[in-house]
C-alpha positions in Angstrom: 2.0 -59.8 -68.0 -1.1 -60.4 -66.2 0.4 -60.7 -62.9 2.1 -57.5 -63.7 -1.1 -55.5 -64.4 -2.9 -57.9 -61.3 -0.4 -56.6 -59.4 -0.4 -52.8 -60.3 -4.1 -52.6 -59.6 -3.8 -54.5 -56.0 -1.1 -51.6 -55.6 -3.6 -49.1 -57.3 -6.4 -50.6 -55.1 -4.3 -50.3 -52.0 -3.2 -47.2 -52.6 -6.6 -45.5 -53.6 -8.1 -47.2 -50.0 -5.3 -46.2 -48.0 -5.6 -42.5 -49.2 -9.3 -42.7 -48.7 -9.0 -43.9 -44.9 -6.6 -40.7 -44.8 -8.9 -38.4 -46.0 -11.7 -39.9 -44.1 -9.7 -40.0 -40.8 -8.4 -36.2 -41.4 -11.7 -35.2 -42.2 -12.8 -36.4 -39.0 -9.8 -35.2 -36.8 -10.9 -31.4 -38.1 -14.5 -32.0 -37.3 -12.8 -33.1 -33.9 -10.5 -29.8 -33.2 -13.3 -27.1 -35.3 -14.7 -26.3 -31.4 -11.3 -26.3 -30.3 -10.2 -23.6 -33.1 -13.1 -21.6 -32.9 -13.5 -21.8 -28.8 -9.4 -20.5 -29.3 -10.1 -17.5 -32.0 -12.7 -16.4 -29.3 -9.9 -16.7 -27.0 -6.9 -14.9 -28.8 -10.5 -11.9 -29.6 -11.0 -11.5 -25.9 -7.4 -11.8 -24.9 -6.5 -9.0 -27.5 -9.1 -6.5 -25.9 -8.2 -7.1 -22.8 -4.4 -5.6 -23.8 -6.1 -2.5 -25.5 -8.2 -2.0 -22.4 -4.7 -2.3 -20.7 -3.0 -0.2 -22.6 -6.2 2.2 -22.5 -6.1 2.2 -18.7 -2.4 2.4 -18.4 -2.5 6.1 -20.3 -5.1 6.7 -18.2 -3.2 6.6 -15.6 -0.4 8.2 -16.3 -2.8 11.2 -17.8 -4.3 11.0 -14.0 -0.8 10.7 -12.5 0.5 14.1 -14.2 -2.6 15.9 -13.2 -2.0 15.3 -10.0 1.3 15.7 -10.1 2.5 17.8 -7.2 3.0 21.0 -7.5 6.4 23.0 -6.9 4.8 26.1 -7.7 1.5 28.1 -7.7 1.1 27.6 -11.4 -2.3 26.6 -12.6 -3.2 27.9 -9.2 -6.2 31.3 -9.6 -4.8 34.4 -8.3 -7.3 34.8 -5.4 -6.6 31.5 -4.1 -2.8 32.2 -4.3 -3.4 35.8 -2.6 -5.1 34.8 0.0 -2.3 31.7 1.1 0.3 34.3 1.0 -1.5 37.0 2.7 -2.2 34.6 5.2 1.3 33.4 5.7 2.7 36.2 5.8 0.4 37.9 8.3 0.7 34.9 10.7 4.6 35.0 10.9 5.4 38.5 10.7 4.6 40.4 13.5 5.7 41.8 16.6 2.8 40.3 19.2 0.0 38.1 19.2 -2.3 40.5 18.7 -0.9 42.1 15.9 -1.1 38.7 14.4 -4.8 37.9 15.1 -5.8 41.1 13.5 -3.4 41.2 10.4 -5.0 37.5 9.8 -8.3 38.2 9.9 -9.1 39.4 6.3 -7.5 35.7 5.2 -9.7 33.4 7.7 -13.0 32.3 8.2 -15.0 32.9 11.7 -14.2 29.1 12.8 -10.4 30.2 12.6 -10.8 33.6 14.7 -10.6 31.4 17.7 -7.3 29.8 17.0 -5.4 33.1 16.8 -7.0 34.6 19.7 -5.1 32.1 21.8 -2.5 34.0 24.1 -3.1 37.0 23.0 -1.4 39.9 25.1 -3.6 42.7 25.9 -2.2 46.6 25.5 -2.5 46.8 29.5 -0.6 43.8 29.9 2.4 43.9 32.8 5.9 43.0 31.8 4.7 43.0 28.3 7.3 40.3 26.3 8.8 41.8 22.9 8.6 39.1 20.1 10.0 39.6 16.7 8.7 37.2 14.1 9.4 37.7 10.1 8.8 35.4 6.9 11.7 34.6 5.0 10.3 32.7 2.8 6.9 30.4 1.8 6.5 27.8 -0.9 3.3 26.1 -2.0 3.8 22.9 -2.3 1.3 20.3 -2.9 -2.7 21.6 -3.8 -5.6 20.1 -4.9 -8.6 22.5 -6.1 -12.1 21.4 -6.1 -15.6 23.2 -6.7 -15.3 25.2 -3.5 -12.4 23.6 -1.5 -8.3 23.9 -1.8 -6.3 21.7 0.4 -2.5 23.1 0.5 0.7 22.2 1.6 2.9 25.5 2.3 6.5 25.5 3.6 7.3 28.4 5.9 10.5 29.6 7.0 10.4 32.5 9.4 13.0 33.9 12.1 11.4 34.2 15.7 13.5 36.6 18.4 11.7 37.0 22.1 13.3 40.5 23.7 17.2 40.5 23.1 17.5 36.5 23.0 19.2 34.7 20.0 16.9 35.1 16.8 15.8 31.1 15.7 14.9 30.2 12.6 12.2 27.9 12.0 10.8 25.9 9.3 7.3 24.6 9.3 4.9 22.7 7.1 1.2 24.1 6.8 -1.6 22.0 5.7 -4.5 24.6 5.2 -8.1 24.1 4.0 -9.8 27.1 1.9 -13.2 27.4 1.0 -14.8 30.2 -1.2 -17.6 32.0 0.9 -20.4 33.6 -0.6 -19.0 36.9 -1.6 -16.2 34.6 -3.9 -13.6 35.3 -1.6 -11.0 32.8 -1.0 -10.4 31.9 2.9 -8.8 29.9 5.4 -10.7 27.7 7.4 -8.4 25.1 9.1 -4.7 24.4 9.6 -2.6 21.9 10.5 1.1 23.4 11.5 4.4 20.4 11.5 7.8 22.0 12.8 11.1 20.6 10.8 14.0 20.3 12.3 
């Protein structure tokens, strides 16, 4: 009987060190990985607000990428600005000579542009004055961007061009035109870039 009860407390003993080395060594394996844990929490913190900044900026871009979106249309565009583009346009590709043109354009340009369209020009006492016939079919504002006192616009011009009894050519052009608001508010045109399609 003794042996019996020496040998349930050796087992007891045993049993009760053996769980105390566990709880010692666990104890001290958590003090081990705390820094670890805590240095990964900051992690997983930083990691999650750099996804909502990522999320933030991707809707930021698309909200950038639809307002400047390109334009098919003159929608959003003011009046005046749209007014003077198609006065323009059409006053640079209907006419019947060049200096017809330069003055029908005037109201729509700016001084620095006055040059440009006197180019060629065909004075009344001209000899062997040559009969042009040039018409707008059609113009499309394309791309714009508006800004304080500047538009930059893409136009697409499509205009039928006949020199004395000839065959009448159509043509198709892209514009790239710079406005600028002078003092008076007016809307004008102060440059031009002009690209032929085929």
């Amino acid at each position: 009987m003794n042996k019996v009860i020496v040998i349930v407390v050796a087992l007891l003993v045993f049993g009760l060190g053996f769980y105390t080395h566990y709880v010692m060594s666990e104890n001290s394996y958590q003090d081990k990985i705390k820094p670890y844990e805590k240095q990964q929490q900051k992690d997983s913190a930083t990691i999650e607000a750099l996804q909502q900044n990522v999320v933030a900026l991707e809707n930021k871009q698309v909200e950038l990428e639809e307002q400047a979106q390109d334009k098919s249309s003159n929608e959003g565009m003011p009046e005046e600005v749209n007014a003077t583009i198609e006065g323009f346009v059409e006053a640079e590709y209907t006419y019947t000579n060049t200096q017809e043109r330069a003055e029908n354009v005037l109201p729509f340009i700016t001084a620095e542009m006055v040059p440009y369209f006197q180019q060629g020009e065909i004075t009344s006492d001209s000899k062997n004055v040559v009969k042009v016939q040039s018409n707008l079919t059609k113009q499309e504002i394309g791309h714009y961007f508006l800004e304080d006192e500047k538009c930059q616009v893409t136009v697409r011009a499509w205009s039928t061009f006949q020199v004395d009894k000839q065959k009448k050519n159509e043509n198709q052009v892209l514009l790239d035109l710079e406005l600028v608001r002078d003092d008076t508010g007016r809307w004008l045109v102060t440059t031009q870039e002009i690209a032929t399609i085929n």
